[in-house]
C-alpha positions as CSV (number, residue, x, y, z in Angstrom):
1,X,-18.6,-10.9,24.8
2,X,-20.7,-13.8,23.6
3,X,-19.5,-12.7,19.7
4,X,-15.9,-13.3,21.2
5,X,-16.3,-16.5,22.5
6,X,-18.2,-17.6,19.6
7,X,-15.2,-16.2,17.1
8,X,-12.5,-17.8,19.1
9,X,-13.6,-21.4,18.1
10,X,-10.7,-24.2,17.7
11,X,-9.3,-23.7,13.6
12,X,-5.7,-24.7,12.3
13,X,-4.6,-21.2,10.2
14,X,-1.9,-20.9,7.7
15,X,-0.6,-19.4,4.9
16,X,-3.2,-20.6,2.3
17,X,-0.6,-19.6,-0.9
18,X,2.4,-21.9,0.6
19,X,5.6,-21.7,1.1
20,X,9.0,-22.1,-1.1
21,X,11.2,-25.1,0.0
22,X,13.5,-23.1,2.0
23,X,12.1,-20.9,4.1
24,X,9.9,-21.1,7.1
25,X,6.5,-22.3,7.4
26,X,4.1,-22.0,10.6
27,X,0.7,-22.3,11.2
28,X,-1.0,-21.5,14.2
29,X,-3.7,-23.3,15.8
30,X,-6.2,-21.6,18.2
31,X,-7.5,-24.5,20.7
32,X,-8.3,-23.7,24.2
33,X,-6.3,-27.0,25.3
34,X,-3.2,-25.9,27.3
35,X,-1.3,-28.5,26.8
36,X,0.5,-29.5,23.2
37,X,-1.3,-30.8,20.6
38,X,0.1,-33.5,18.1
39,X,-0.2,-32.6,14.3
40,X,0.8,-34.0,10.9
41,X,1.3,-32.7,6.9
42,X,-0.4,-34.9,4.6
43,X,0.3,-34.7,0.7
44,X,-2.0,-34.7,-2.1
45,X,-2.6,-39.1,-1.5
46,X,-3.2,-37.9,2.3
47,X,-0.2,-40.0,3.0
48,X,1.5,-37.9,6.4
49,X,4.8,-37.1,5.4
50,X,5.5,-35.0,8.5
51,X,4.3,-35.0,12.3
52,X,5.5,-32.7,15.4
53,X,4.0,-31.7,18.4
54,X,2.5,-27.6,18.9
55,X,4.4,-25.1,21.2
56,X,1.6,-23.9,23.2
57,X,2.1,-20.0,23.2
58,X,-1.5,-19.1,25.3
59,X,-3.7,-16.5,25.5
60,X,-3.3,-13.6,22.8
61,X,-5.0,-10.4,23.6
62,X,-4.3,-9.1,19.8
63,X,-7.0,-12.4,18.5
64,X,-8.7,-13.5,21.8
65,X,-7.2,-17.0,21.1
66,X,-5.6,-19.4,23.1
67,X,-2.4,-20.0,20.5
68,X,-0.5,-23.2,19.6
69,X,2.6,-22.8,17.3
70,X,3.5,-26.0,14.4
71,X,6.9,-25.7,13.2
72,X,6.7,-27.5,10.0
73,X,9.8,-25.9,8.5
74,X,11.1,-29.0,8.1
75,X,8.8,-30.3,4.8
76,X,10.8,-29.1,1.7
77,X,9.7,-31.2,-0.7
78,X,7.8,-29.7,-3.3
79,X,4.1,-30.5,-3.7
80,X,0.5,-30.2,-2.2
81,X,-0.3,-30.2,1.7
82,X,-2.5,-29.9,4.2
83,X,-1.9,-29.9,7.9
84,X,-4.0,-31.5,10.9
85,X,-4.3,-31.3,14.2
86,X,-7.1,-31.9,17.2
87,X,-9.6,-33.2,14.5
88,X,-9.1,-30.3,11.7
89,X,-7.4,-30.1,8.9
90,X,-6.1,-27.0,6.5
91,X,-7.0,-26.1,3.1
92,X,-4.4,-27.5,0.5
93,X,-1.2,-25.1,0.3
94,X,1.9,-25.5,-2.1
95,X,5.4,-25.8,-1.2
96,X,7.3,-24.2,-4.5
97,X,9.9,-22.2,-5.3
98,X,7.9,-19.5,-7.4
99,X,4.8,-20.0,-5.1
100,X,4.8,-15.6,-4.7
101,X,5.3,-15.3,-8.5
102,X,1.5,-15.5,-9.4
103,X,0.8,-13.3,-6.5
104,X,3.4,-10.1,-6.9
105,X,2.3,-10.3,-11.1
106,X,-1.8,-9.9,-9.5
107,X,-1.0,-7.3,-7.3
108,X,1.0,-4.9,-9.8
109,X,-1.8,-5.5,-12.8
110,X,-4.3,-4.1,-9.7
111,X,-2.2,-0.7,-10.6
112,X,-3.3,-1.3,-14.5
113,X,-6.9,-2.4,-13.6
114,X,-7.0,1.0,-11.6
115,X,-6.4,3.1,-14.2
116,X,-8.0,6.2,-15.4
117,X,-8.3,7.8,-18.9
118,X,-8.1,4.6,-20.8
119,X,-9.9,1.8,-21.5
120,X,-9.1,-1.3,-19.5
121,X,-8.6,-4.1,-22.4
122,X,-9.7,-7.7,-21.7
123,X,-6.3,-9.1,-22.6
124,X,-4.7,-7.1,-19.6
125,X,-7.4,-7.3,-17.0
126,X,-9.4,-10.7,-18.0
127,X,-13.0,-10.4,-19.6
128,X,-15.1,-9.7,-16.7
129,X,-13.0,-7.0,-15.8
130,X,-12.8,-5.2,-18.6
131,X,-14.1,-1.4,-19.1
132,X,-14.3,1.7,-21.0
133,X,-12.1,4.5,-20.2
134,X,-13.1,6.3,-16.9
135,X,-12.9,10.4,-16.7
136,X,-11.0,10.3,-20.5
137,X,-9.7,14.1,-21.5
138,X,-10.4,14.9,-18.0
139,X,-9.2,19.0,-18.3
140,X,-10.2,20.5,-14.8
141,X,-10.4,24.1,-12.8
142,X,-10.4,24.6,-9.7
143,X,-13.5,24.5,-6.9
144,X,-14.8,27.4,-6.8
145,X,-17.5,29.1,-4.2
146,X,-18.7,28.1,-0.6
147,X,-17.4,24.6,0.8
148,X,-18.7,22.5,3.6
149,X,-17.5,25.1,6.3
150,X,-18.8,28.4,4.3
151,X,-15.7,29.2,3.4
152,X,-15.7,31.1,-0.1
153,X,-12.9,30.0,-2.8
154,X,-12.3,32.2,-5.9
155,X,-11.1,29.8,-8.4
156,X,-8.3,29.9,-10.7
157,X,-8.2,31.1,-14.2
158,X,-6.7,28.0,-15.6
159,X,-7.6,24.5,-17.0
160,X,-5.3,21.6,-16.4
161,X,-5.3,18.2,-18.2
162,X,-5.2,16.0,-15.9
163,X,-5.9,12.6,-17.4
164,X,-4.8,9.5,-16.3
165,X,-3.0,7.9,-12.8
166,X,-4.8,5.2,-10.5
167,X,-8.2,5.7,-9.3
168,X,-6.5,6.0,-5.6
169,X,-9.0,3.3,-3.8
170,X,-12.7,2.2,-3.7
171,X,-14.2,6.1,-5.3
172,X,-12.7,8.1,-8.3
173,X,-10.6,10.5,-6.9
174,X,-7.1,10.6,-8.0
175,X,-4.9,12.2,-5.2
176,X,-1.2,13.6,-5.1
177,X,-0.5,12.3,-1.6
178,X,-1.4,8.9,-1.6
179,X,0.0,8.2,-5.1
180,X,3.4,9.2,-4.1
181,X,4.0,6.7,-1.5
182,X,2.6,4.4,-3.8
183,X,4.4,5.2,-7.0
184,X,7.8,5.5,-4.6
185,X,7.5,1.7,-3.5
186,X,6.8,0.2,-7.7
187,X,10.1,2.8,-8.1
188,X,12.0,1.3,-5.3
189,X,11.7,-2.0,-6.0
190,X,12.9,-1.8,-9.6
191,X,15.7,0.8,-8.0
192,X,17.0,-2.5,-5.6
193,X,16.7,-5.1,-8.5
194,X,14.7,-7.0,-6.1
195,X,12.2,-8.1,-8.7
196,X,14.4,-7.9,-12.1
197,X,13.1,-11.6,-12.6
198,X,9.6,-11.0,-12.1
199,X,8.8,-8.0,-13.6
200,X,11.7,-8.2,-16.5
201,X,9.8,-6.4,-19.9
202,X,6.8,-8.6,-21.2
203,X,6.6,-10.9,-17.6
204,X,3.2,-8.4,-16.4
205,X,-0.1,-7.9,-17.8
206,X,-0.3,-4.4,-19.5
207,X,-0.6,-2.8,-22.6
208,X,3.3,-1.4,-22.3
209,X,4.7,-4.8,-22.0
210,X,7.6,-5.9,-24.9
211,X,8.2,-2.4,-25.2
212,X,11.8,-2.8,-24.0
213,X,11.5,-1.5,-20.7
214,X,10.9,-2.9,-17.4
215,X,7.5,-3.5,-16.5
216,X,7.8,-1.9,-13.0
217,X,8.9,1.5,-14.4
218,X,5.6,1.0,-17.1
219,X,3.0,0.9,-14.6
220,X,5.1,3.6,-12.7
221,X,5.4,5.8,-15.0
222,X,1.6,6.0,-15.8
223,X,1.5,7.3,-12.2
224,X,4.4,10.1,-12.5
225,X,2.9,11.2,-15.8
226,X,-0.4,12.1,-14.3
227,X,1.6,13.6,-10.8
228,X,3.6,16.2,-13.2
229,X,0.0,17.5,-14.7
230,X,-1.1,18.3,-11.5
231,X,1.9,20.7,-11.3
232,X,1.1,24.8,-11.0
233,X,2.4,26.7,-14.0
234,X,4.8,28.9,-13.0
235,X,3.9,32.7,-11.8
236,X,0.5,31.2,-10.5
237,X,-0.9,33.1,-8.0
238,X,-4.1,31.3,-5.7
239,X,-5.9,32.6,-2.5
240,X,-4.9,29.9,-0.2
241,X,-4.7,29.2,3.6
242,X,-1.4,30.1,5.3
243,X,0.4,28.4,8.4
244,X,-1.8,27.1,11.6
245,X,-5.0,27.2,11.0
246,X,-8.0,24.9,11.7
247,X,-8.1,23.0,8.5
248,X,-12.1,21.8,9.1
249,X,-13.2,25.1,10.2
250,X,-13.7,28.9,8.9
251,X,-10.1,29.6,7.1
252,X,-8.2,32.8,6.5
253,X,-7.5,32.6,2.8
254,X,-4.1,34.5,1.7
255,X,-3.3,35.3,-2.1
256,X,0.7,33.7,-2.8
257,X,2.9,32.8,-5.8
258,X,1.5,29.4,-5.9
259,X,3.7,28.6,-9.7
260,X,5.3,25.2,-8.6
261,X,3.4,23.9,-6.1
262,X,0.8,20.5,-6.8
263,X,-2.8,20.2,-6.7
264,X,-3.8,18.4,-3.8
265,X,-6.3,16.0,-5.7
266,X,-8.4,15.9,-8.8
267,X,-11.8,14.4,-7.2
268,X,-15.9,14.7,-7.7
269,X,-17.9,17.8,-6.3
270,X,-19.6,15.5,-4.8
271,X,-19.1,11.2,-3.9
272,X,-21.0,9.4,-6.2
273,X,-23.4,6.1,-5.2
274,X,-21.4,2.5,-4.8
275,X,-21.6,1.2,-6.7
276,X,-20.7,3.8,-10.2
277,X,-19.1,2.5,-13.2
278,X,-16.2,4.9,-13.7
279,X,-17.2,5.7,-17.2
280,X,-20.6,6.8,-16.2
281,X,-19.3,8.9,-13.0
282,X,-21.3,12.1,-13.9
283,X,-20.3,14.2,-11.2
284,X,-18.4,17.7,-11.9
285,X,-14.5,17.1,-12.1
286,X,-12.2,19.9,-9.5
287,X,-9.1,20.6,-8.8
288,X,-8.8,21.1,-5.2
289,X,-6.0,23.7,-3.5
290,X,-2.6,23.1,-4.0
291,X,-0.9,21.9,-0.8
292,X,2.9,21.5,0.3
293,X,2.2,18.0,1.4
294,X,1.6,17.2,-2.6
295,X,4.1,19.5,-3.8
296,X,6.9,17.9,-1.9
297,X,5.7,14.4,-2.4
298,X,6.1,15.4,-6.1
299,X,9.4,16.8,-5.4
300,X,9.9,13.0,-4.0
301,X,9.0,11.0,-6.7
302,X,10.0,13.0,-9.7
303,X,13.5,13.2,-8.3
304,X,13.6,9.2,-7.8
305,X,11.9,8.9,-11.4
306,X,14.7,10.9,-12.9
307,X,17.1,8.8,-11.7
308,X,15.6,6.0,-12.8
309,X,15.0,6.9,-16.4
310,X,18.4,9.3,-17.0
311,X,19.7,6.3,-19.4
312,X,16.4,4.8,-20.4
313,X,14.8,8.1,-21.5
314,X,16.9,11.1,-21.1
315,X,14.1,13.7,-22.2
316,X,11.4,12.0,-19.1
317,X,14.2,11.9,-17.1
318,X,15.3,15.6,-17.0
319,X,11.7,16.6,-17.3
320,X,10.8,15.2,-13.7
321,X,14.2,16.2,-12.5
322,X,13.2,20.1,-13.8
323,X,9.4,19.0,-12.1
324,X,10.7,18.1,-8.7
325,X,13.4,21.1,-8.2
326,X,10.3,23.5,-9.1
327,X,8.2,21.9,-6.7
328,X,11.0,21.7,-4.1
329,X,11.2,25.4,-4.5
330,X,7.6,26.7,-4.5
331,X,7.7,23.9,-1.2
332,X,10.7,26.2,0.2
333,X,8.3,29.7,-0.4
334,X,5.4,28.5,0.6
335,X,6.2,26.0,3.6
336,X,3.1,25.6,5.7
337,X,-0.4,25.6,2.9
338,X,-2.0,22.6,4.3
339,X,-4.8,20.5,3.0
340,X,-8.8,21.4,4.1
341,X,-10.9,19.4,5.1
342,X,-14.1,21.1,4.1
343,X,-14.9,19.6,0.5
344,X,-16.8,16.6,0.1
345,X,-16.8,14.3,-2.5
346,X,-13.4,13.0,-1.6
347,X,-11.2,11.8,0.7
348,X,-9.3,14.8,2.6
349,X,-5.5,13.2,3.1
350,X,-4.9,16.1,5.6
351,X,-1.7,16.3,7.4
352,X,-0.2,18.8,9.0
353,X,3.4,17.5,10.0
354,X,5.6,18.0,7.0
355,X,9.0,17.8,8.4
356,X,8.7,13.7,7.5
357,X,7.8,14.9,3.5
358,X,10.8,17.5,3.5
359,X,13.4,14.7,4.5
360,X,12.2,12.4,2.0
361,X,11.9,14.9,-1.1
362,X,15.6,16.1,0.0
363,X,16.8,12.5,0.1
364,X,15.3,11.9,-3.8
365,X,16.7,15.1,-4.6
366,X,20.0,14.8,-3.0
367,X,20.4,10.8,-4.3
368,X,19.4,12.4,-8.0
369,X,21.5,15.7,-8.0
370,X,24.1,15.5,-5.5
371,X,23.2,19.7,-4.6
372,X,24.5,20.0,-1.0
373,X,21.2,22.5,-0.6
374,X,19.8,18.9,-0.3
375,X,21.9,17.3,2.0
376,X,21.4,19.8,4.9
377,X,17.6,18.6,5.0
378,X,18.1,14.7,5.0
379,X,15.5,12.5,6.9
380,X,16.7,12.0,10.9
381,X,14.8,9.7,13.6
382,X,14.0,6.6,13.8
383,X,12.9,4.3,11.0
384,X,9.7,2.8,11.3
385,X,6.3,1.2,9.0
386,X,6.1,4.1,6.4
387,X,1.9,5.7,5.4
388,X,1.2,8.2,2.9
389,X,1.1,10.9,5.9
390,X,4.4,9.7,7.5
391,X,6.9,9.5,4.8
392,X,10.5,10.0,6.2
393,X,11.3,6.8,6.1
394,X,11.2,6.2,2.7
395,X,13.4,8.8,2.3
396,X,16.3,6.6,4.7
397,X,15.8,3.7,2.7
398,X,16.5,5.8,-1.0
399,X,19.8,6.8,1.3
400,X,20.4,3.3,2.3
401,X,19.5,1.8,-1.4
402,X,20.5,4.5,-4.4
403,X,23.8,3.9,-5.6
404,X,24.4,7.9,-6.2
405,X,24.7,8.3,-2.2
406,X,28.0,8.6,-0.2
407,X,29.0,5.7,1.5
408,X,29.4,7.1,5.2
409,X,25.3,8.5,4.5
410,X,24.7,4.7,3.5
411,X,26.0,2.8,6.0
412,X,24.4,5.0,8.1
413,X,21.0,4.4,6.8
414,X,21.0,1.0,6.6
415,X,21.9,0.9,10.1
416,X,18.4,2.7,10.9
417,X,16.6,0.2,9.3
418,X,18.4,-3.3,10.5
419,X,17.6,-1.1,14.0
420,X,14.0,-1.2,13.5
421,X,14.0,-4.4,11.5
422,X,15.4,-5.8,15.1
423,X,12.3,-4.6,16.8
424,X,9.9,-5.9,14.7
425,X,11.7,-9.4,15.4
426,X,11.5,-8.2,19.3
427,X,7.7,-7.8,18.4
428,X,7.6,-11.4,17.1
429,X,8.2,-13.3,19.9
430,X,5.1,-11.4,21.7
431,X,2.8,-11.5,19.1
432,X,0.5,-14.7,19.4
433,X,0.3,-14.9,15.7
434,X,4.1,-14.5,15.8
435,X,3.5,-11.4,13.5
436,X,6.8,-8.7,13.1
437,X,3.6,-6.2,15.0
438,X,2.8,-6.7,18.2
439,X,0.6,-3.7,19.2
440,X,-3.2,-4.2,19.7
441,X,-3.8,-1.1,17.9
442,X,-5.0,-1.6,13.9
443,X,-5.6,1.0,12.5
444,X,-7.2,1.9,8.7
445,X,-5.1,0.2,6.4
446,X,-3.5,-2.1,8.8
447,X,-2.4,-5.0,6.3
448,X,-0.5,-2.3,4.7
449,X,1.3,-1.4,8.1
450,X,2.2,-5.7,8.5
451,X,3.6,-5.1,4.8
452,X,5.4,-2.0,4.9
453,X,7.5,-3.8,7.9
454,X,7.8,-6.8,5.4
455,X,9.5,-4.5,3.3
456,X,11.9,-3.2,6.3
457,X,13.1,-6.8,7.4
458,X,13.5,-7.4,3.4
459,X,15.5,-5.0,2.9
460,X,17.8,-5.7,6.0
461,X,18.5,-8.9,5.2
462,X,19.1,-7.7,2.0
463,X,21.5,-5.7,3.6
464,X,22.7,-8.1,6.5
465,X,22.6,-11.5,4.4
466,X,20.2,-13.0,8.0
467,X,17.8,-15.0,7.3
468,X,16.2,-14.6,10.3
469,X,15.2,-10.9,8.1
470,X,13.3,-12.9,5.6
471,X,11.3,-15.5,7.7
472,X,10.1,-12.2,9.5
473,X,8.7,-11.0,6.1
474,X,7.2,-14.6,5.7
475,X,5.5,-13.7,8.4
476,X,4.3,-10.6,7.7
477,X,3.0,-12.4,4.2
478,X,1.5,-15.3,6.2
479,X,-0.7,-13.5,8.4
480,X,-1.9,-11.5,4.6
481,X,-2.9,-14.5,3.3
482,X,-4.4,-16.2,5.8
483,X,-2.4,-17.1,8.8
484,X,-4.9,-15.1,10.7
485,X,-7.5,-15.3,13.6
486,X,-10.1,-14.8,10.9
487,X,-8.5,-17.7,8.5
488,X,-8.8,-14.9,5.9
489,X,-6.8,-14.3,2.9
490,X,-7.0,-10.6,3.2
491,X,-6.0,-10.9,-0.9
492,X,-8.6,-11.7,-3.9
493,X,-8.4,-14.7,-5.6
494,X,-5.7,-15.9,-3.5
495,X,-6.3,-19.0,-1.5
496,X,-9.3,-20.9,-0.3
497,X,-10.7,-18.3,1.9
498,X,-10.1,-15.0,-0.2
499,X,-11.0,-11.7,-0.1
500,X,-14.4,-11.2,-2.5
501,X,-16.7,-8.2,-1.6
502,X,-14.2,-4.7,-1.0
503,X,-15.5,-1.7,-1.0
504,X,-15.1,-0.4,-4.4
505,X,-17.2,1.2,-7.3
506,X,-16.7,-1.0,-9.9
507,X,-15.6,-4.6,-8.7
508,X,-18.7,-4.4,-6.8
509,X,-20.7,-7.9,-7.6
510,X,-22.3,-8.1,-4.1
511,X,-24.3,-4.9,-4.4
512,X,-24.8,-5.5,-8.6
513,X,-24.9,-9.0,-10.1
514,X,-23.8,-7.3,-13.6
515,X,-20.9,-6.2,-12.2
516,X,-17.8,-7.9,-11.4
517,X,-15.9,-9.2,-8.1
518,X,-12.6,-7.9,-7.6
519,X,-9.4,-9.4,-9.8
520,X,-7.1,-11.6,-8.3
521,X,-4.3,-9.6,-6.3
522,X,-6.3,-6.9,-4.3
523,X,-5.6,-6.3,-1.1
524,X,-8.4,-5.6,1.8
525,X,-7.4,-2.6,4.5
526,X,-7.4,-5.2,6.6
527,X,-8.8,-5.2,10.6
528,X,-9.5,-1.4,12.3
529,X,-10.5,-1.3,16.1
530,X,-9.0,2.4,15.7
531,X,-11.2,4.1,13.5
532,X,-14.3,2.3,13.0
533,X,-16.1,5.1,10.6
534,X,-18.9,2.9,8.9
535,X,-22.0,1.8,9.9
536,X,-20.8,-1.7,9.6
537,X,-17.4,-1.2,11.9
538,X,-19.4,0.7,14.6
539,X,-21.4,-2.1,14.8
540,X,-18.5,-4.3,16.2
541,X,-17.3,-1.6,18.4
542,X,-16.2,-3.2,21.6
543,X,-17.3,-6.8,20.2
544,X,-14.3,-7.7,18.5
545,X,-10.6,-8.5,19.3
546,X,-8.4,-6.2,16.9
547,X,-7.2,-8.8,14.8
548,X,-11.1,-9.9,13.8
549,X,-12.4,-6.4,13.5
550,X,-13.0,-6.8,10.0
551,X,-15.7,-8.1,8.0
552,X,-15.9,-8.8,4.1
553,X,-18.5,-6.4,2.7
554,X,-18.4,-3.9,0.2
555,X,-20.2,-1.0,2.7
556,X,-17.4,-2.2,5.1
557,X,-15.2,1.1,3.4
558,X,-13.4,1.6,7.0
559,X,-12.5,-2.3,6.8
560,X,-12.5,-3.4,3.5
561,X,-11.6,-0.9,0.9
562,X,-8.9,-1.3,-1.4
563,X,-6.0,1.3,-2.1
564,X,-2.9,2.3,-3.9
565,X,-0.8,2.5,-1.2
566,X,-1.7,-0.9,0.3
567,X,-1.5,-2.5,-2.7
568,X,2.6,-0.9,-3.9
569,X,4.0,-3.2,-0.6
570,X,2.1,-6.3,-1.7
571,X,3.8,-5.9,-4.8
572,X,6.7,-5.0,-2.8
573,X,7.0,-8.1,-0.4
574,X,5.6,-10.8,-2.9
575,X,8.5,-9.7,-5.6
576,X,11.1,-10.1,-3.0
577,X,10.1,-13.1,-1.5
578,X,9.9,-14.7,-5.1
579,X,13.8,-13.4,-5.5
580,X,16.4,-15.1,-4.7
């Protein structure tokens, strides 16, 4: 408990981007005093323009601090500030009204700097990042022989090409279930209009730009592309494992019509050494068993992308909309292949709940083609953070958001989601941080949770026209950048205390001087007091409030790795906040 005490040391945290004029701006100040505490903004002369006293909130059990709230909303003058308080002072912050701009454009060229199969040119990515092509002409078949658990695989009798997509995170696997939740949320935010300003053709950094068409859909596209080549041809049959079974044990393998369904991944036989270049990667390249987790998630996100390109690109457009009915049906035949969890190499993305993937690909399919076959299966419960293994709420907010749905479904779908944007507001108030998430869990990934409900409040007071919406996604977007126990920007290159060492193959400058540190606009996992799989999280097992279990080192994969799906809400959040 000493490292606690130690951590919790007085320290003024905020926001270390800014602000724009008109919305909220908080920082909280852990100091053990329990009474208020007078503070001031100073501007770039160090002339105080604003002072106030701190509400004093007290002890926080999700940061071990003793919390004191400063309302500074007031200051709306554009410029350069710091804030004070009991002796400290901030680093300099902006107020401005495109303060996010910078940020959102970072975070979507992280999707361009992922990819694989091409080179990644200096003037998209910046000199120091630039790279030859990882895993170009990649055409792979599928493992074959004894896994992990003895289990014997046959193989297939077919090559696919399956070059291109994201590298998914920190290794060089490329997988079907992570890059649909990913690809869904670029989709959706051009599908909204949130970020026509931001993301308009030519405003990002990639090779596709000035070609006409918006640069959301380009860097989406490069995603969908590679997601339709991991597709089955039809009147493939595979030897594959069949309802309930233990997925990391000995598995009863069943030959089926597999012609439809979706690779689960396209991954190493084995996980190479961090760091490892992607273009010198020399491990064996495998396809590894179709699942119905990927095959509806490409059901999902070909049906959205065909809506999305009908009038841009007819041909595209009826092509994924011909993908995603085929993998809706081999989905219907074969409802219950799961992913194992007996390869290494890779990450295993095994889930075996799927009822959450079949309302969200019959929500895309439904908004796209109208079929009623569709509407029967629609997403039901509550609406809540989505993750790549709990999806059904992405399908409610295509229902709440695509202008092809009935207006009784729509109304009733944005109901859902003003419902659970409420109780992340209920969750404010007893958050110390005053974060939309009060829970002490964090689990893997959690800055992605605190951004996925940024998106929810966004869109309901999108919907609603409350503000009180928005400042909860400023919130969710504060504690990201800073406005943290840790006084971490959890994002590279943004703010004075940024993220510098994740765990990744190539941006990888802590364990290789001739390598690079990561671009601006990548975004850490974020604290875990859930799963603390590394050497370096066990070590602060039981040492550590939830909100500072985290440390920034590369070998920190269970803290600090980088992802696709963390990353797509980022975008998500900083492009609407940047709206008006």
């Amino acid at each position: 408990m000493i490292l606690l005490a130690t951590l919790a040391a007085a320290a003024i945290n905020v926001a270390q981007l800014g602000a724009r004029p008109s919305d909220q701006k908080i920082a909280i100040i852990a100091d053990s005093t329990p009474t208020p505490i007078d503070w001031s903004v100073t501007d770039a002369r160090g002339q105080i323009v604003l002072r106030g006293r701190t509400a004093v909130v007290g002890d926080d059990a999700a940061s071990g601090d003793h919390v004191h709230v400063a309302d500074f909303s007031a200051l709306r003058q554009s410029g350069q500030y710091r804030i004070k308080a009991g002796g400290l002072a901030s680093g300099q912050f902006r107020v401005a009204e495109r303060v996010f701009a910078p940020l959102g454009r970072a975070a979507l060229n992280f999707f361009y700097q992922q990819r694989a199969g091409t080179p990644i040119d200096a003037r998209w990515s910046g000199a120091q990042w630039a790279r030859a092509a990882g895993h170009p002409d990649e055409r792979a078949t599928c493992f074959a022989g004894v896994d992990e658990k003895g289990n014997r695989w046959p193989g297939c009798d077919y090559t696919l090409d399956v070059t291109g997509g994201w590298y998914d995170a920190g290794d060089h696997g490329k997988y079907v279930v992570n890059a649909g939740i990913a690809v869904w949320t670029l989709q959706n935010l051009y599908e909204t209009a949130i970020a026509r300003r931001l993301f308009a053709d030519g405003q990002a950094s990639l090779p596709e730009a000035g070609n006409g068409i918006d640069d959301l859909l380009d860097e989406a596209r490069w995603e969908v592309e590679w997601m339709l080549r991991m597709q089955l041809p039809a009147g493939t049959r595979l030897a594959l494992p069949v309802g309930a079974q233990d997925m990391e044990g000995r598995l009863t393998l069943t030959t089926v019509d597999a012609g439809g369904m979706v690779h689960h991944k396209v991954a190493d036989r084995n996980w190479t050494k961090l760091p490892t270049v992607p273009a010198e990667d020399r491990e064996t390249r495998l396809l590894y068993p179709p699942s119905t987790a990927a095959t509806l998630n490409l059901a999902a996100v070909a049906a959205q992308a065909a809506r999305l390109w009908r009038t841009i690109d007819p041909a595209f457009a009826a092509r994924c909309r011909d993908a995603a009915r085929r993998a809706w049906d081999a989905a219907q035949r074969n409802p219950a292949i799961l992913a194992p969890q007996t390869f290494t190499g890779s990450g295993g993305y095994g889930d075996a709940a799927l009822a959450d993937e079949r309302g969200w690909a019959a929500a895309e399919l439904f908004a796209t083609t109208g079929d009623a076959r569709y509407r029967a299966m629609l997403p039901t419960g509550d609406v809540d953070a989505p993750n790549w293994g709990d999806v059904g709420t992405l399908g409610t907010i295509t229902l709440a958001t695509a202008a092809t749905v009935p207006g009784d479904i729509r109304r009733s779908a944005r109901a859902s989601i003003v419902a659970a944007a409420d109780r992340f507001l209920g969750e404010r108030a007893r958050s110390g941080y005053r974060l939309p998430y009060a829970s002490t869990r964090y689990e893997w990934g959690s800055s992605s949770v605190v951004l996925n409900r940024g998106m929810i409040l966004g869109l309901a007071e999108r919907f609603t026209g409350d503000r009180r919406y928005r400042y909860g996604a400023v919130d969710a977007m504060d504690y990201i950048l800073g406005r943290n126990p840790l006084g971490q920007s959890y994002v590279s290159g943004m703010g004075w205390k940024s993220l510098r060492n994740p765990h990744h193959r190539f941006w990888a400058h802590q364990l290789d001087a001739s390598l690079p540190g990561p671009p601006p606009g990548a975004l850490s996992g974020g604290p875990n007091n859930t799963a603390m799989a590394d050497p370096i999280a066990r070590r602060l097992r039981g040492t550590c409030a939830p909100q500072r279990c985290w440390v920034n080192d590369a070998n920190a994969y269970a803290l600090n790795e980088v992802a696709i799906n963390w990353n797509a809400p980022l975008v998500w959040v900083a492009a609407y906040l940047d709206a008006d």
